[in-house]
KENU-393675 format. One record per residue: residue in three letters; x, y, z of N, C-alpha, C in turn. Coordinates in nm, 4 decimals, padded with zeros to 6 digits, m for minus. Each point is the difference from the previous one (the first is absolute). Layout:
<atoms>
+-----+----------+----------+----------+----------+----------+----------+----------+----------+----------+
:   r :      n.u :      n.v :      n.w :     ca.u :     ca.v :     ca.w :      c.u :      c.v :      c.w :
+-----+----------+----------+----------+----------+----------+----------+----------+----------+----------+
: ALA :        X :        Y :        Z :        X :        Y :        Z :        X :        Y :        Z :
...
+-----+----------+----------+----------+----------+----------+----------+----------+----------+----------+
</atoms>
This chain:
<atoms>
+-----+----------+----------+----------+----------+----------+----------+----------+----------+----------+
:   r :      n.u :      n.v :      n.w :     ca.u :     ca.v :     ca.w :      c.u :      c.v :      c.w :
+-----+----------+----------+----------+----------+----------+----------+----------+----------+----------+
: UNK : m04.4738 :  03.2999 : m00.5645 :  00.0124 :  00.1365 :  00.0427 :  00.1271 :  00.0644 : m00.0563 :
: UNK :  00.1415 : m00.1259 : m00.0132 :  00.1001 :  00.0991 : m00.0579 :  00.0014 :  00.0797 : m00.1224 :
: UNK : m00.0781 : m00.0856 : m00.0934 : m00.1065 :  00.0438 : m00.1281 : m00.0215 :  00.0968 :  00.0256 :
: UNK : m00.0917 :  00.0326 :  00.0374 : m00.0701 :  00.1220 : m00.0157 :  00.1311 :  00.1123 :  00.0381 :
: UNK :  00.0746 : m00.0216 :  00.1401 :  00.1282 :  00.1346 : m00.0293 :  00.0091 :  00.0081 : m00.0796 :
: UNK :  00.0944 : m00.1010 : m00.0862 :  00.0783 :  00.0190 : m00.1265 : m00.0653 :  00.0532 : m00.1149 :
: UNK : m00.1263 : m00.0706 :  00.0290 : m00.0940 :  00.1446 : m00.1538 : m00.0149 :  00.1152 :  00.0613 :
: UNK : m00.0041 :  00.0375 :  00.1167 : m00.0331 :  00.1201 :  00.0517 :  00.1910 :  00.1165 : m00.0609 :
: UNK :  00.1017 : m00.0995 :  00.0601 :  00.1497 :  00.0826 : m00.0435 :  00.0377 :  00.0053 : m00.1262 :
: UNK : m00.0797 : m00.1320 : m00.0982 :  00.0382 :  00.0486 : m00.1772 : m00.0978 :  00.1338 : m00.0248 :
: UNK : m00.0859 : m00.0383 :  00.0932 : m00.1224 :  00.0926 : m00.0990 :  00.0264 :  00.1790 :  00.0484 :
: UNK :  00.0697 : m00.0002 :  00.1222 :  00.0953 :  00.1244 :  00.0510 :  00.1090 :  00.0296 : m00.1136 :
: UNK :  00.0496 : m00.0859 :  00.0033 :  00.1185 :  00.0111 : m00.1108 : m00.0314 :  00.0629 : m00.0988 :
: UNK : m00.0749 : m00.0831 : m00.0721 : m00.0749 :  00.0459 : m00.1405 : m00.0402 :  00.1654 : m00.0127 :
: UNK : m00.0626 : m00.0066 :  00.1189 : m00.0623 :  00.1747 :  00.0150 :  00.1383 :  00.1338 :  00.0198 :
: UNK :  00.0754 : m00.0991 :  00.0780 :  00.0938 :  00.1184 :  00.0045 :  00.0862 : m00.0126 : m00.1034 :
: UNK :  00.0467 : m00.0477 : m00.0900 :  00.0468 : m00.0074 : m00.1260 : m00.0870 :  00.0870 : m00.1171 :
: UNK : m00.0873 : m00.0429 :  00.0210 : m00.1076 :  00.0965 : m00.0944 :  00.0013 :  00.1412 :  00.0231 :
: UNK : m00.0351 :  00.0202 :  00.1296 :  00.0298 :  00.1345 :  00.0540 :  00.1437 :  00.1036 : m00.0514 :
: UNK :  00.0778 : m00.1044 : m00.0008 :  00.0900 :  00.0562 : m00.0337 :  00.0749 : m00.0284 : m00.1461 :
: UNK : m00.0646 : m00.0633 : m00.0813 : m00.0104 :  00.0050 : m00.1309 : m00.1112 :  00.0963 : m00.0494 :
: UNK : m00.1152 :  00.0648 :  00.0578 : m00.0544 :  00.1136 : m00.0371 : m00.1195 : m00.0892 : m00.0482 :
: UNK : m00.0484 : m00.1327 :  00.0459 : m00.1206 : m00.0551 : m00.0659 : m00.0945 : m00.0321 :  00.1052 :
: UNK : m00.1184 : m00.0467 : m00.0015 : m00.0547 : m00.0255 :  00.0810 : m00.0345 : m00.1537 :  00.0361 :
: UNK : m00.0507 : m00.0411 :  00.1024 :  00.0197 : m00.1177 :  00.0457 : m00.1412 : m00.0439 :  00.0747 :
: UNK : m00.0898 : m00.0757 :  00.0296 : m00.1337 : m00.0086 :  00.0910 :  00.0142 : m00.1576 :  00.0301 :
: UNK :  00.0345 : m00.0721 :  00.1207 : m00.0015 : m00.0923 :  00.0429 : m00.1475 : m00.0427 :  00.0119 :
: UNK : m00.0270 : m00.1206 : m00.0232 : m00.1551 : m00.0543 : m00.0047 : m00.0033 : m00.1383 :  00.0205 :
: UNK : m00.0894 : m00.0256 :  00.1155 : m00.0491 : m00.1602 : m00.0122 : m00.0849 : m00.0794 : m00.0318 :
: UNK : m00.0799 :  00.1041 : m00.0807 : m00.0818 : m00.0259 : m00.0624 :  00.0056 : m00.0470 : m00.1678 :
: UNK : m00.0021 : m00.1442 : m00.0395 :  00.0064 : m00.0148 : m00.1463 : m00.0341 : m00.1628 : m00.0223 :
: UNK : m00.0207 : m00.0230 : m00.1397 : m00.0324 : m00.1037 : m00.0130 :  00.0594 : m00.0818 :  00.0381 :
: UNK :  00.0647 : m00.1013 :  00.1070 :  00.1269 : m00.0853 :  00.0245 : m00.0446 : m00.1006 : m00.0361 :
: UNK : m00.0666 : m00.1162 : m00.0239 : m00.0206 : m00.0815 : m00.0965 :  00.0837 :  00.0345 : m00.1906 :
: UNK : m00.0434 :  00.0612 : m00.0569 :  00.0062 :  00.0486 : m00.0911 :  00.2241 :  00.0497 : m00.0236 :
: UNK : m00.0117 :  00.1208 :  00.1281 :  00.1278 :  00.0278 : m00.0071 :  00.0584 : m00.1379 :  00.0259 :
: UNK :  00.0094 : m00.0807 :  00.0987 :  00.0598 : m00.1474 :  00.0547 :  00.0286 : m00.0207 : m00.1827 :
: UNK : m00.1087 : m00.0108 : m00.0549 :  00.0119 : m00.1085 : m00.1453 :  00.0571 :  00.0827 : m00.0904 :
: UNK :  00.0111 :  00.1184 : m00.0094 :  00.0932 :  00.0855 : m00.1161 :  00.1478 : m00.0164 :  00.0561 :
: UNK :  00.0143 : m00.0005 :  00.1195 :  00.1367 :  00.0136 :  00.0619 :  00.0560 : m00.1178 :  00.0098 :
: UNK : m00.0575 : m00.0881 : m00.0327 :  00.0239 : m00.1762 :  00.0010 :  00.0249 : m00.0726 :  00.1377 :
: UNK : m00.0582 :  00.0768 :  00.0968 :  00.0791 : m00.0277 :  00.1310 : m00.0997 : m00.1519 :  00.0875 :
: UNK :  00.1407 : m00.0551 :  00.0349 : m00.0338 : m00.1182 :  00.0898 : m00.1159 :  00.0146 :  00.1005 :
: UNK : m00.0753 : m00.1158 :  00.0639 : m00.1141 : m00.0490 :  00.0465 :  00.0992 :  00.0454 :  00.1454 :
: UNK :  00.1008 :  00.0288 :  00.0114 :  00.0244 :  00.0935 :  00.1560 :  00.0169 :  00.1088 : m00.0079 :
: UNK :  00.0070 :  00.0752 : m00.1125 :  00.0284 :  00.1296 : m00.0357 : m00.1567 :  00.0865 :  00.0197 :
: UNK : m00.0149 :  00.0946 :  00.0752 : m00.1178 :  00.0677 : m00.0283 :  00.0135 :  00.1725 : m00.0315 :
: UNK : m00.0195 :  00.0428 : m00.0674 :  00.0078 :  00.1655 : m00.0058 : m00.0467 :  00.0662 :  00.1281 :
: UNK :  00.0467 :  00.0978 :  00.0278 : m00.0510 :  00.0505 :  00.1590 : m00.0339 :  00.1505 : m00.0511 :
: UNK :  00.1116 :  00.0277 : m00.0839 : m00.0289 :  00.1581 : m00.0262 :  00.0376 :  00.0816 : m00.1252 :
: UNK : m00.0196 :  00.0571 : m00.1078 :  00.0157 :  00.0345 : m00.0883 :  00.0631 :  00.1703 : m00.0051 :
: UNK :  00.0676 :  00.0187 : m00.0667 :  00.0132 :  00.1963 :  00.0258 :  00.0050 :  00.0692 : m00.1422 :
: UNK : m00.0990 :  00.0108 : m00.0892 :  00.0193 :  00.0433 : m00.0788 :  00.0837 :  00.1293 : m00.0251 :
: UNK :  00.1098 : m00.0034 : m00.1231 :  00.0833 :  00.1087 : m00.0304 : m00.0546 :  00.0703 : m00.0995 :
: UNK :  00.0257 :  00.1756 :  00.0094 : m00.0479 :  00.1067 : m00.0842 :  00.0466 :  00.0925 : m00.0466 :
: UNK : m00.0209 :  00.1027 : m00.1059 :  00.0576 :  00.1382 :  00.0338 : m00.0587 :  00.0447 :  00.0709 :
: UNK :  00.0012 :  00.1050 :  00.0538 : m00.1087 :  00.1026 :  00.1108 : m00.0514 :  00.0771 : m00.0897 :
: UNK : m00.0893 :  00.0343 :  00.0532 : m00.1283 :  00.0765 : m00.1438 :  00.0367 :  00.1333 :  00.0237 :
: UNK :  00.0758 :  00.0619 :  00.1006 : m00.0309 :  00.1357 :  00.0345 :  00.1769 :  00.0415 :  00.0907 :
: UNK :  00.0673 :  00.1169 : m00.0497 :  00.1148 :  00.0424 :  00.0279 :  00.0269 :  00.0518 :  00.1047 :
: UNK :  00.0982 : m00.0447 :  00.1093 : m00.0133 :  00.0482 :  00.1093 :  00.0756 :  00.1459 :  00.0155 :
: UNK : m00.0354 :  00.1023 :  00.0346 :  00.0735 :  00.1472 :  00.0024 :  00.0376 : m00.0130 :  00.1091 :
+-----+----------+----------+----------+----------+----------+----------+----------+----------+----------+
</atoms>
């Protein structure tokens, strides 16, 4: 369960950094984690919980 906080406060982090770097940010738990696990090289205790892809924003805020 402490897991899951701690992806829940990077993945806050992440967004409000973005926000305020002017990019956009979409937290998701949805993704291949098999696949990511094996690109990321990560240990047989390591599991991905959450991903947040980074962006520009498509559209200018006035």
């Amino acid at each position: 369960m402490w897991a899951a906080e701690d992806a829940g406060i990077v993945s806050q982090n992440i967004a409000l950094f973005c926000a305020a770097a002017g990019l956009a940010a979409r937290p998701r738990a949805s993704m291949d984690a098999p696949r990511l696990k094996e690109a990321l090289k990560l240990s047989a205790t390591q599991h991905p919980m959450l991903n947040c892809p980074v962006s520009y924003q498509s559209h200018q805020r006035k």
